[in-house]
MARBA-3410 file (N, C-alpha, C, O; in Angstrom, 1 decimal):
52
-6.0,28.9,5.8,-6.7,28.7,4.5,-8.0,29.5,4.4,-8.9,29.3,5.3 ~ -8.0,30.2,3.6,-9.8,30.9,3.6,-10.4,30.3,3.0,-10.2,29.6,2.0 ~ -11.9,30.4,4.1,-13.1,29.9,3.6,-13.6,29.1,2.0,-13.8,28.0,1.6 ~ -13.7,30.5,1.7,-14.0,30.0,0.3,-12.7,30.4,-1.0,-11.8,31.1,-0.7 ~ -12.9,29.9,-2.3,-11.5,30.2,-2.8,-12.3,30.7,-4.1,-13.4,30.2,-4.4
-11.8,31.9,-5.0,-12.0,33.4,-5.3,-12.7,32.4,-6.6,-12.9,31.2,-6.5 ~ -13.1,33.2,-7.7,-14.0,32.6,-8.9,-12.6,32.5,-9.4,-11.5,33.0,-9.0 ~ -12.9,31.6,-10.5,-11.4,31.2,-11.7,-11.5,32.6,-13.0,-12.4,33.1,-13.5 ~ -10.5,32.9,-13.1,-10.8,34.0,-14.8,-9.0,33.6,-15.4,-8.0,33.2,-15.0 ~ -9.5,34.0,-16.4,-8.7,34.0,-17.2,-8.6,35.0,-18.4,-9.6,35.5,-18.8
-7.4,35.3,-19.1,-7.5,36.4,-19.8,-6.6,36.0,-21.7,-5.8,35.1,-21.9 ~ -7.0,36.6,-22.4,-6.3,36.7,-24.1,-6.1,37.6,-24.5,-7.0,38.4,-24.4 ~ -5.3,37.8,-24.9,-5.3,39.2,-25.9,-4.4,39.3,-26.9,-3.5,38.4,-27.2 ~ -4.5,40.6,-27.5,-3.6,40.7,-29.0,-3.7,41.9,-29.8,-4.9,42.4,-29.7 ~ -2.9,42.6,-30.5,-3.0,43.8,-30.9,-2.0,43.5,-32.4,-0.9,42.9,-32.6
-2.9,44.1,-33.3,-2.1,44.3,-35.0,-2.3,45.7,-35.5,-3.4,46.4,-35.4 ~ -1.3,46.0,-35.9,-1.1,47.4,-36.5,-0.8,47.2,-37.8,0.2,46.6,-38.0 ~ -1.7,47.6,-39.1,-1.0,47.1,-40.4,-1.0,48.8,-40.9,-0.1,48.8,-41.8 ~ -1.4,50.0,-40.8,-1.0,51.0,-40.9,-0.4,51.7,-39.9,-0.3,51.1,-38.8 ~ 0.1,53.2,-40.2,1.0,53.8,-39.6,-0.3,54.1,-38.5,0.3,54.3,-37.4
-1.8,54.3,-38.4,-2.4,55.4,-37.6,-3.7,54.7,-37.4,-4.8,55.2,-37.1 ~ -3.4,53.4,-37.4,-4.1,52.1,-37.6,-4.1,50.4,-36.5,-3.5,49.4,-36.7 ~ -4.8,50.6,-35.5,-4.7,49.4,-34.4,-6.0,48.6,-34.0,-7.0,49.0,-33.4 ~ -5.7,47.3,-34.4,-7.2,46.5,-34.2,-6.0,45.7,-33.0,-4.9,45.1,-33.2 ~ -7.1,45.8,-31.5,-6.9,45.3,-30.5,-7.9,44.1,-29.9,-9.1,44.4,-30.1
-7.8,43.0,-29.5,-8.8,42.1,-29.3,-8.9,40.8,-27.9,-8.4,39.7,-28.0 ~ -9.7,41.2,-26.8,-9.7,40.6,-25.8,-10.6,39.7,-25.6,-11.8,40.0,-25.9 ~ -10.3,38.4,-25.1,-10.9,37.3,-24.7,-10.9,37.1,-23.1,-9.9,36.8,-22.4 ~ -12.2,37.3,-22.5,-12.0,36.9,-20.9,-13.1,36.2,-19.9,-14.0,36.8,-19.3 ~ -12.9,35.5,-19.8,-13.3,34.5,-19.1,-13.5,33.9,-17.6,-12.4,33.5,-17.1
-14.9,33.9,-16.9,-14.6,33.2,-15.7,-16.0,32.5,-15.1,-17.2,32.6,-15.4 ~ -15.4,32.0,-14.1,-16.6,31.0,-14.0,-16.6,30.9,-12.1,-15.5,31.0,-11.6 ~ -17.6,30.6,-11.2,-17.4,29.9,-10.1,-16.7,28.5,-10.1,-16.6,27.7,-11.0 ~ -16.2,28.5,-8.9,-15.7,27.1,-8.9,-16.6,25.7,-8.3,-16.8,24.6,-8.7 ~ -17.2,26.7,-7.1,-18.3,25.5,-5.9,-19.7,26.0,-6.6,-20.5,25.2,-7.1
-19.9,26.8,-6.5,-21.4,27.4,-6.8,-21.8,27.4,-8.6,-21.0,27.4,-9.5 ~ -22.8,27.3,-8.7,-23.7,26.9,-9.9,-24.2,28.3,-10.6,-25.1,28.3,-11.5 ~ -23.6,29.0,-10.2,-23.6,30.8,-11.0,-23.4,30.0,-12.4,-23.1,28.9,-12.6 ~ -23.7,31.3,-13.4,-23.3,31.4,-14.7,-22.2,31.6,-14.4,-21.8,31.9,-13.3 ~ -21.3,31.3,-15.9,-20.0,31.8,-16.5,-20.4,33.1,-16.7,-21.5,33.5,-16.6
-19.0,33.7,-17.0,-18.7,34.9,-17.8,-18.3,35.0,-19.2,-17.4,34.2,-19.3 ~ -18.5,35.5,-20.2,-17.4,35.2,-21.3,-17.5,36.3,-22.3,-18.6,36.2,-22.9 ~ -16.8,37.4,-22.6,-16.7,38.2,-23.1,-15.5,38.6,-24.2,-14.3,38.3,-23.8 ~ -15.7,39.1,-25.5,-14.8,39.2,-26.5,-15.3,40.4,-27.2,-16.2,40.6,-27.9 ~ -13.8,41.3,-26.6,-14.0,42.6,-27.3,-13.2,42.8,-28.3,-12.2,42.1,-28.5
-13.5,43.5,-28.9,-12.9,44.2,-30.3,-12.6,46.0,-30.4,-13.5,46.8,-30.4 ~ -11.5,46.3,-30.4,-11.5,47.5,-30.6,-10.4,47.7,-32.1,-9.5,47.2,-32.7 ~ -11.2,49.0,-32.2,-10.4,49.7,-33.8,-10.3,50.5,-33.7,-11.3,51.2,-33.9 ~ -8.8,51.4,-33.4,-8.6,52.7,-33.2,-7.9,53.3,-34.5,-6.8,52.8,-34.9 ~ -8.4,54.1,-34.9,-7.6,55.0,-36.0,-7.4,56.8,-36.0,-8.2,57.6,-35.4
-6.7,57.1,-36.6,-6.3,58.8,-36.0,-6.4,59.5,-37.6,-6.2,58.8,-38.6 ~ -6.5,60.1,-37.5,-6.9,61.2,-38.9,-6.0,62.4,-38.9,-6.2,63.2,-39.8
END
């Protein structure tokens, strides 16, 4: 059994295309220690790719 046991994360995501040349993608991710009193993590990106 090792020592210590790794930080917790976790992950979300999701992607919508309502045009042909048109993609809104969007991640949620998350993590935290488990023993130790560190901050969390928590991040939510957004991306919008479009082509011309």
């Amino acid at each position: 059994m090792p020592a210590t046991i790794p930080p917790s994360t976790s992950h979300l995501g999701g992607a919508y295309a309502r045009e042909k040349n048109t993609c809104l993608n969007g991640r949620w991710t998350s993590s935290r220690e488990v023993f130790a009193s560190a901050p969390s993590f928590d991040a939510l990106q957004i991306e919008l790719n479009a082509g011309f």
